[in-house]
N, C-alpha and C positions, 0 to 999 in steps of 0.2 A: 504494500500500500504506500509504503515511503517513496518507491520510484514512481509510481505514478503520479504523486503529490511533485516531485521535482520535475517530474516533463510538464505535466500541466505548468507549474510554475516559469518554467522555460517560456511553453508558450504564449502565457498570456505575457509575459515581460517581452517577446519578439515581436508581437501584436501590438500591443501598447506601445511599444519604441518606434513602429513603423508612421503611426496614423494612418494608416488606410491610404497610403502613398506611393504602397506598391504596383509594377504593372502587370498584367498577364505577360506574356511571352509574345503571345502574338497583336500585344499592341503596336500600333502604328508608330509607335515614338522608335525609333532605328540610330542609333547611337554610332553605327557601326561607318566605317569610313570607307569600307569595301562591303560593297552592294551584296557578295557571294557569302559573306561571312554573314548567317543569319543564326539566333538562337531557337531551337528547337523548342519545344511547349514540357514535349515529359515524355516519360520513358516507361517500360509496362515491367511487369513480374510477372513470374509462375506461383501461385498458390500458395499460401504461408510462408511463402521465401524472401530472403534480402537479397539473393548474389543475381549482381547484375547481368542479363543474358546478353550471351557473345553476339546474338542479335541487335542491339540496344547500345555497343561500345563505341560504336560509327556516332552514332549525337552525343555521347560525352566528348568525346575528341572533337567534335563542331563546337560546341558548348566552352569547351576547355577554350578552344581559339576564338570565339566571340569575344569573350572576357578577358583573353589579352588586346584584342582589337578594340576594347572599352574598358579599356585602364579604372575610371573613376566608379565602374557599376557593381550593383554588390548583388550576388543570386541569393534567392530565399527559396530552398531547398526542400518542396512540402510533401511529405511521406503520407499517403492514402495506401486503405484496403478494402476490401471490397466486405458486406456485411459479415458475412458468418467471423463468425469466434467472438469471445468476448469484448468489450469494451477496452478494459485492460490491456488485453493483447493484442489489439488492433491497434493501442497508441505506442504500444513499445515496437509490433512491428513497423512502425509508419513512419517511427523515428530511426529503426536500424538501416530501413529503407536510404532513408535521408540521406544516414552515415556511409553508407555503402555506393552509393552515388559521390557522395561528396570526398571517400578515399579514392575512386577511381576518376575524378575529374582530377584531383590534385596530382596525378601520377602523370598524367597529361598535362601536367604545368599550370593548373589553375592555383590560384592562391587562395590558398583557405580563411586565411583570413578575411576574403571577400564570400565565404560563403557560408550562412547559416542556415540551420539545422530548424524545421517546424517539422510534427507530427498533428495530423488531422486527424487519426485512427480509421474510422467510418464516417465521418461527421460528413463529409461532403463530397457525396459520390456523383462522377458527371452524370452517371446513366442509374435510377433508380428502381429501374424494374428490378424484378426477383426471379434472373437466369444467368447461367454459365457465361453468354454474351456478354450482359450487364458487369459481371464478375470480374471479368477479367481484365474491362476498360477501366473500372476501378481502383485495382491494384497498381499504383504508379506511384511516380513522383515528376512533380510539377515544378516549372522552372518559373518563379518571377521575379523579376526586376524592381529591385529598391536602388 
């Protein structure tokens, strides 16, 4: 119960710091000074999983280059899953997520220190039906721009 109380606490202190200032991914505002260099929105998972699929390592390495090509922008890193499992474990999954994005962008030379770490658990799934479809678009982590 104590880690839970400290992710929540995380999050809302990463929320509260933002104001509501951050952007989607695919907002219009393009920082980028090469046209080619765009940041990707989010990346998907398998099933209760954190490790990022060898499918999915092509947009950290775009990701990783956007944010050198925007020196001053900071990624907020939001860890979603899809409903099943508990509450608890969907915030720790969402947050490992995060983490697990957020070691393999820095290995491709993003700077960590421009990128923090939200867990969302199931709070805010794109697609809310109730099927494997829905499930699986779920399962991500979302890239936005502070």
């Amino acid at each position: 119960m104590k880690r839970l109380e400290t992710i929540l606490a995380v999050i809302i202190v990463s929320c509260a710091s933002c104001g509501g200032a951050h952007l989607r991914a695919s907002s219009p505002v393009e920082r980028s000074a090469r046209p080619d260099v765009q940041l990707a929105e989010r990346v998907h998972f398998s099933t209760g999983s954190d490790r990022v699929l060898t499918a999915e390592r092509d947009v950290l390495s775009r990701n990783a280059l956007w944010m050198s090509e925007n020196a001053g922008a900071v990624l907020v890193l939001e860890g979603h899953c899809d409903e099943r499992g508990s509450d608890a474990f969907n915030m720790e999954l969402g947050d490992r997520r995060a983490r697990s994005v957020a070691a393999e962008m820095v290995t491709r030379g993003a700077d960590a220190s421009r990128l923090v770490i939200v867990s969302q658990g199931e709070g805010a799934p794109v697609d809310a039906r109730h099927s494997p479809a829905a499930w699986s678009l779920n399962r991500r982590v979302e890239f936005l721009i502070r």
